[in-house]
DRENKE-810611 format. One line per 5 residues: number of its first residue (from 0); their letters; for each residue x, z negated, y of C-alpha. Coordinates in steps of 0.001 Angstrom, whole numbers. Example, Ala and Ser with C-alpha at 12.3 -4.5 7.8 and 13.67 -1.06 7.14 Angstrom:
2
0 = as = 12300:-7800:-4500  13670:-7140:-1060 .
END
This chain:
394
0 = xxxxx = 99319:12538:-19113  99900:9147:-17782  97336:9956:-14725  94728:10524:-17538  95476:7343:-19605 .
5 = xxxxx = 95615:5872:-16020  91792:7233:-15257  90630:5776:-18782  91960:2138:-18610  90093:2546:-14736 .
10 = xxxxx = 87307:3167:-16682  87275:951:-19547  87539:-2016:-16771  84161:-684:-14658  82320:-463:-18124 .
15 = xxxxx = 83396:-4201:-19178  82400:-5487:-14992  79143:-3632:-15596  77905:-5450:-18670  79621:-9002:-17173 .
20 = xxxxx = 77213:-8231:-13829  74008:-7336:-16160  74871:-10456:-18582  75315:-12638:-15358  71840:-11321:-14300 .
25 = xxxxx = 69717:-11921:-17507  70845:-15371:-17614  69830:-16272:-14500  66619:-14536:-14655  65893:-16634:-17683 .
30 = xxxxx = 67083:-19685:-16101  64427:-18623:-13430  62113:-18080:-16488  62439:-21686:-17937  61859:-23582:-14839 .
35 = xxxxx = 58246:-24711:-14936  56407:-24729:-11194  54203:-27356:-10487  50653:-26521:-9005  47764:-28846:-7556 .
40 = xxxxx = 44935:-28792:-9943  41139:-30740:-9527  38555:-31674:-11685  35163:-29889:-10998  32720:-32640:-10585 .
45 = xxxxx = 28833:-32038:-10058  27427:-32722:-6376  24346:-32058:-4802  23370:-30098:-1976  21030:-27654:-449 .
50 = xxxxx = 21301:-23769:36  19026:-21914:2533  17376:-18748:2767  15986:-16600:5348  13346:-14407:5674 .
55 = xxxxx = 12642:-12503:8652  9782:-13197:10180  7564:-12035:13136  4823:-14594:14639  1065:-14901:15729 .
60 = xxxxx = -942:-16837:17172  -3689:-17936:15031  -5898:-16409:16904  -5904:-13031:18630  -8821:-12119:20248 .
65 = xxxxx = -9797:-8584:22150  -11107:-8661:25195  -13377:-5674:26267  -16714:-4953:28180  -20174:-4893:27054 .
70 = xxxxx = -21460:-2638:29979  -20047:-2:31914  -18820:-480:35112  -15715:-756:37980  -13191:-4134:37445 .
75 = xxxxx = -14089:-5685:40783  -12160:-8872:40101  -9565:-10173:37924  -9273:-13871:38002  -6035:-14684:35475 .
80 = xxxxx = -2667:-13581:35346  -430:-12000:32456  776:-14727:30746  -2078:-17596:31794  -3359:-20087:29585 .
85 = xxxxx = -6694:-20030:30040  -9681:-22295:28395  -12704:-21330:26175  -15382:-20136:28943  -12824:-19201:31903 .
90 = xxxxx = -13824:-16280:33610  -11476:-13504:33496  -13110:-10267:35039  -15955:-9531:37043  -17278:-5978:36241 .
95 = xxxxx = -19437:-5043:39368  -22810:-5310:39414  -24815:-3827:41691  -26373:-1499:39316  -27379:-4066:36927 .
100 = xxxxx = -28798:-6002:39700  -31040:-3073:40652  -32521:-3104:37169  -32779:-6925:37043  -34953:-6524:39989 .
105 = xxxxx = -36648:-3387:38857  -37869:-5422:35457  -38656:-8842:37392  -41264:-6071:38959  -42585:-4407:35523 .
110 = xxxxx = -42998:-8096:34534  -45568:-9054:37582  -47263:-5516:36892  -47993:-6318:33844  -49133:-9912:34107 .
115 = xxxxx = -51547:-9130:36656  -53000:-6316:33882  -53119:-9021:31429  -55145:-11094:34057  -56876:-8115:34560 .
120 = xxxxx = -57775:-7519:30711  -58588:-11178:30289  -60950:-11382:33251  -63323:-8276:31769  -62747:-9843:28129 .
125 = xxxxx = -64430:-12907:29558  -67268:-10926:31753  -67951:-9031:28617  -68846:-12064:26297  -71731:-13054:27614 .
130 = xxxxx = -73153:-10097:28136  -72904:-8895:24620  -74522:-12061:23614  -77613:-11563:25825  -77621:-7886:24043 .
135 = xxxxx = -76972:-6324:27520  -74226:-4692:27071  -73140:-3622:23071  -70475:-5280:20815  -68095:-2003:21094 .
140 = xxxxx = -67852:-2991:24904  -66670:-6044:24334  -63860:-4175:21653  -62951:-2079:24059  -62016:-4746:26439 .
145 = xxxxx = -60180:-6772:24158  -58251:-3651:23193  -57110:-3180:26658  -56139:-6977:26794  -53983:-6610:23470 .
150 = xxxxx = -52560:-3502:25334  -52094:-5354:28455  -49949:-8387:26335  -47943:-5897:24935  -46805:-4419:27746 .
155 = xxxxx = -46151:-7784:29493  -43657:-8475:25994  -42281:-5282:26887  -41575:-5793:30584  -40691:-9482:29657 .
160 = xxxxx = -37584:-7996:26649  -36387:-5293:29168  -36456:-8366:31641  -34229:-10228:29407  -31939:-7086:28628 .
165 = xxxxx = -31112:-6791:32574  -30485:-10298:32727  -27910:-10237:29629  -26342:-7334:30904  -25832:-9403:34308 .
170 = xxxxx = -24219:-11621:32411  -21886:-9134:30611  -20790:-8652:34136  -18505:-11697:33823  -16548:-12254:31657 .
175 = xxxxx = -14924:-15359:30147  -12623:-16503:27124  -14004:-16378:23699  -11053:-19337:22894  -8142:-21857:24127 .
180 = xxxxx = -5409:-19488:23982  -2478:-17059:26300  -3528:-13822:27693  -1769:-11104:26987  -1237:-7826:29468 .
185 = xxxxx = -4014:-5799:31860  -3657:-1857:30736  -6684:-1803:33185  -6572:-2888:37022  -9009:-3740:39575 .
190 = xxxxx = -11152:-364:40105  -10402:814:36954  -14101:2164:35276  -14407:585:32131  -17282:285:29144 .
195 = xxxxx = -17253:-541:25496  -15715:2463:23837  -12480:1734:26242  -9382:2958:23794  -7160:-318:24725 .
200 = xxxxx = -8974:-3901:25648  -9087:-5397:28612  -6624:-7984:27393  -6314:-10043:24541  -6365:-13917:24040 .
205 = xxxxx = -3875:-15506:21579  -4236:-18977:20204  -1257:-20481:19694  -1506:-23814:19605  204:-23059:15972 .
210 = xxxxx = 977:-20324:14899  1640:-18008:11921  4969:-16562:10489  4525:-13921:8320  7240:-12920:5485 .
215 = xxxxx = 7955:-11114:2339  9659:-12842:-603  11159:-10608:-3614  8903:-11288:-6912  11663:-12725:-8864 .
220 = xxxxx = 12606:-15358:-5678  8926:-15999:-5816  8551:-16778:-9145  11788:-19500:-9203  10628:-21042:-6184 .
225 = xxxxx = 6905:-22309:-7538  7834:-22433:-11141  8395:-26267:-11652  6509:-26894:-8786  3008:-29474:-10138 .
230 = xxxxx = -348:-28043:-9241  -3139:-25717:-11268  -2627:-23043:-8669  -771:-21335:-6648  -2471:-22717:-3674 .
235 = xxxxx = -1768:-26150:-5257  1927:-25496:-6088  2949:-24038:-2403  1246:-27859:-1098  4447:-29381:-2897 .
240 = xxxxx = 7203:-26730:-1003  9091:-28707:1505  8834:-28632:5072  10788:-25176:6306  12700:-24036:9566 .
245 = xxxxx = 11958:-21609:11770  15202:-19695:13055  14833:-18356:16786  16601:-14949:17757  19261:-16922:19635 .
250 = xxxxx = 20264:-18609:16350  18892:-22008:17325  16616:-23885:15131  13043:-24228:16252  12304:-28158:17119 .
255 = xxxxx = 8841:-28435:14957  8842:-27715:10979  6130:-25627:9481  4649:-25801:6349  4039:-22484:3737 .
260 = xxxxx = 84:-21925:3335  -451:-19503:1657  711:-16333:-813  -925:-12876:-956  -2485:-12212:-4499 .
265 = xxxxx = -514:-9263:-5134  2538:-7724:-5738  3478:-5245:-3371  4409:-1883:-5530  6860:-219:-3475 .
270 = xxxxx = 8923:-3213:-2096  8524:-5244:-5002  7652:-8284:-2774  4752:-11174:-1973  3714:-11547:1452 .
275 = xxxxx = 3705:-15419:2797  2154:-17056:5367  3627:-20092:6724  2490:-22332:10018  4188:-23466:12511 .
280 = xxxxx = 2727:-26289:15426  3563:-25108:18871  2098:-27694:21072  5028:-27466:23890  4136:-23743:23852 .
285 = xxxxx = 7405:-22032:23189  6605:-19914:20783  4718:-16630:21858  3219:-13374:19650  5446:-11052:18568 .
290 = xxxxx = 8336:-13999:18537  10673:-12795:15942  12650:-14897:13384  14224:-16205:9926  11706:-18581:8153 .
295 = xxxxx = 14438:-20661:6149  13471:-22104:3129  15287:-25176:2013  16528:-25147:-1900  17911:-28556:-3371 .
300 = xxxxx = 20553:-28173:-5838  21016:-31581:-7976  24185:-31988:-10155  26273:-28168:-9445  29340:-27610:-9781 .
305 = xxxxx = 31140:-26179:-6340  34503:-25227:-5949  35944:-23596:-2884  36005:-19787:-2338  39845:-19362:-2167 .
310 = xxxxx = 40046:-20378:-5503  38855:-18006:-7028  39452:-14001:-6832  37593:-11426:-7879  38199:-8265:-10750 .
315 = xxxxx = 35941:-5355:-11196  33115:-7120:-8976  33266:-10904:-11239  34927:-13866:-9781  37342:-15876:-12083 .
320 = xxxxx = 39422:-19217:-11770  42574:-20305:-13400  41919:-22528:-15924  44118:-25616:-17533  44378:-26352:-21233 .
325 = xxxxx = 45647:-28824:-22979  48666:-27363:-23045  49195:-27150:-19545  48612:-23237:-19838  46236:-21322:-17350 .
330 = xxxxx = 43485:-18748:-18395  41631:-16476:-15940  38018:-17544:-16450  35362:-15651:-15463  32377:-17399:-13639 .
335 = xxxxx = 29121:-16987:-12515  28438:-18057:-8997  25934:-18452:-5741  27427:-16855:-2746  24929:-19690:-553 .
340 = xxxxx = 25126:-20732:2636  28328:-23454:2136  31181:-23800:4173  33792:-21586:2150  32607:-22877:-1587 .
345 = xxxxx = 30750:-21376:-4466  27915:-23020:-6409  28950:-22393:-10018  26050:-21566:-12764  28355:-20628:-15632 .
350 = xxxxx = 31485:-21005:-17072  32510:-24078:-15927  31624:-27735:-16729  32167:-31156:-15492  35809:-32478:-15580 .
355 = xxxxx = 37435:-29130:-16508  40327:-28327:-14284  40931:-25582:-12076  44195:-24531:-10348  43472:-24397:-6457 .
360 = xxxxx = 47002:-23526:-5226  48979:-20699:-5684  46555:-18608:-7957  48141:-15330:-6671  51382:-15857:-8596 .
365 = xxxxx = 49503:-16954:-11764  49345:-14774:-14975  47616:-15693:-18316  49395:-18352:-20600  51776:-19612:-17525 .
370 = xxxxx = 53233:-22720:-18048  52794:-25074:-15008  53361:-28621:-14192  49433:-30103:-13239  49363:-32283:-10108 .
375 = xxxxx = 46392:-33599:-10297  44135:-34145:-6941  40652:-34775:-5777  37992:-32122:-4014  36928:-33239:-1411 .
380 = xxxxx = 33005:-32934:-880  32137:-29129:-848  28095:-29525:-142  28411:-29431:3587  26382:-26125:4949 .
385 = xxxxx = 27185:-23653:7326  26753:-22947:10759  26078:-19337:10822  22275:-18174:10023  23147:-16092:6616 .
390 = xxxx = 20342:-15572:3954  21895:-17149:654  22723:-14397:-1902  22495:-14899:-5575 .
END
């Protein structure tokens, strides 16, 4: 008997230590509770800056120019190199022409055959005269010798165009550059027979003494980029764009800025996109056909708010900030933001405004209606762009 009792006072003790430990434990958990944490907080002031995007791009010259041949005949010479620049009238090829110099010579002949019938004709036109006016011989003499005159001249016109015809096709024979420009490559060698219904060109000529980047632009970028732009037309409205940058494949910026020209009429159906055409001067000759790039277009923002991206997180694909009211409470706000091309920031476009304060420390430990202590600090300046060559995303 006295073993139980002994058991039950044993108990009685680790029942009264149990709610002492748990007592202990919600009082300091709510002196925890009452302390109030202080957390760096900043005004969100307006700045400007100026986001990017890119658009790739492939170039060409502004003029491309096939080469091929008029006549057929063997590539006995080729006087450039892949890769040349060459001027307007350099010869290129020599197509031989031994051939065509057989029928110069052959129609040089036909000619003097045919002059001496004209002298011919004309000699019995004049023998004829007289007599038909001294009634010796009868006027339809003198029409039949005329007739043979007028046949004579024609055939002299005749000899004298196929003449001419040789001598052009002689000068098919070599051939020179239609413009200023860079030639391209020679599918064809020396020996190769070639004529005008040749599948590939000899070579092509490119221009490039500026040259064209061609892009596509969604409709709905389009539309915000010219839309308080001044001008009656399009064509006057892309004059006013600012100068843009031309993004090379090893990330560097190209050293000249071009200028948008023009924008295609029409709305492409199936990409939903306009097609731009935007010029670039290449007067050190860098830039080559089939060069491929970003054309970045310059945006400036005037008066945004921008906060820094690890200030914000992100719930069921929005991004909010903490808030402080009045009170010294925080609220998860949601925003709407630019994902540009800053260095780690955000260009607000709703709900924030000027001078409302943000917590930029700490956020992770944060729940709605905590009490902090505000220590108030500055941003620093958040408009500073990136490095890296990333289109800006709405």
């Amino acid at each position: 008997m006295k073993t139980i009792m002994h058991l039950k006072n044993l108990s009685f003790i680790a029942i009264l230590l149990a709610v002492y430990s748990c007592s202990n434990s919600k009082g300091g958990q709510a002196g925890m509770a009452g302390q109030v944490r202080e957390y760096q907080v900043a005004k969100v002031q307006p700045q400007s800056t100026t986001l990017f995007k890119d658009y790739p791009t492939t170039l060409q010259g502004v003029q491309t120019v096939e080469i091929r041949p008029r006549i057929a005949g063997y590539i006995e010479e080729i006087l450039v190199d892949e890769g040349d620049f060459v001027k307007k009238g350099q010869i290129l090829f020599r197509i031989n022409a031994n051939d065509v110099q057989a029928q110069v010579r052959s129609a040089a002949a036909q000619v003097k055959v045919a002059e001496a019938q004209v002298s011919t004709a004309n000699i019995n036109v004049e023998k004829t005269k007289p007599l038909v006016d001294k009634n010796i011989v009868s006027q339809f003499e003198l029409q039949s010798v005329e007739t043979n005159l007028t046949a004579a001249e024609a055939q002299l016109a005749q000899a004298q165009a196929n003449l001419a015809n040789a001598k052009a096709s002689l000068d098919y024979t070599i051939i020179t550059s239609p413009t200023n420009g860079i030639i391209g490559n020679f599918p064809y060698r020396v020996g190769s027979l070639v004529s005008s219904s040749i599948t590939q060109p000899l070579t092509t000529v490119s221009r490039t003494d500026n040259m064209y980047a061609y892009f596509a632009i969604n409709e709905r970028d389009f539309i915000t980029m010219i839309r308080n732009l001044q001008g009656a037309s399009t064509t006057e409205k892309l004059k006013q764009l600012p100068a843009v940058d031309l993004v090379l494949s090893d990330n560097s910026i190209y050293e000249q800025q071009g200028k948008i020209e023009t924008a295609s009429g029409i709305v492409d159906q199936e990409t939903g996109s306009v097609n731009i055409r935007a010029i670039f001067p290449n007067t050190s000759g860098m830039l080559r056909s089939g060069t491929s790039g970003l054309v970045r277009i310059p945006q400036q923002m005037d008066s945004v708010l921008i906060i820094p991206q690890d200030v914000t997180f992100e719930l069921q694909g929005r991004h909010f900030v903490y808030t402080v009211n009045s009170d010294s409470k925080v609220q998860s706000t949601p925003i709407g933001v630019i994902v540009g091309n800053l260095k780690d920031s955000y260009i607000v476009t709703s709900g924030l405004k000027t001078d409302d304060q943000i917590v930029i420390e700490g956020i992770a430990s944060l729940r709605n209606d905590t009490q902090i202590k505000p220590k108030l600090v500055e941003l620093p300046s958040l408009a500073e762009n990136s490095d890296s060559v990333n289109p800006a995303k709405n």
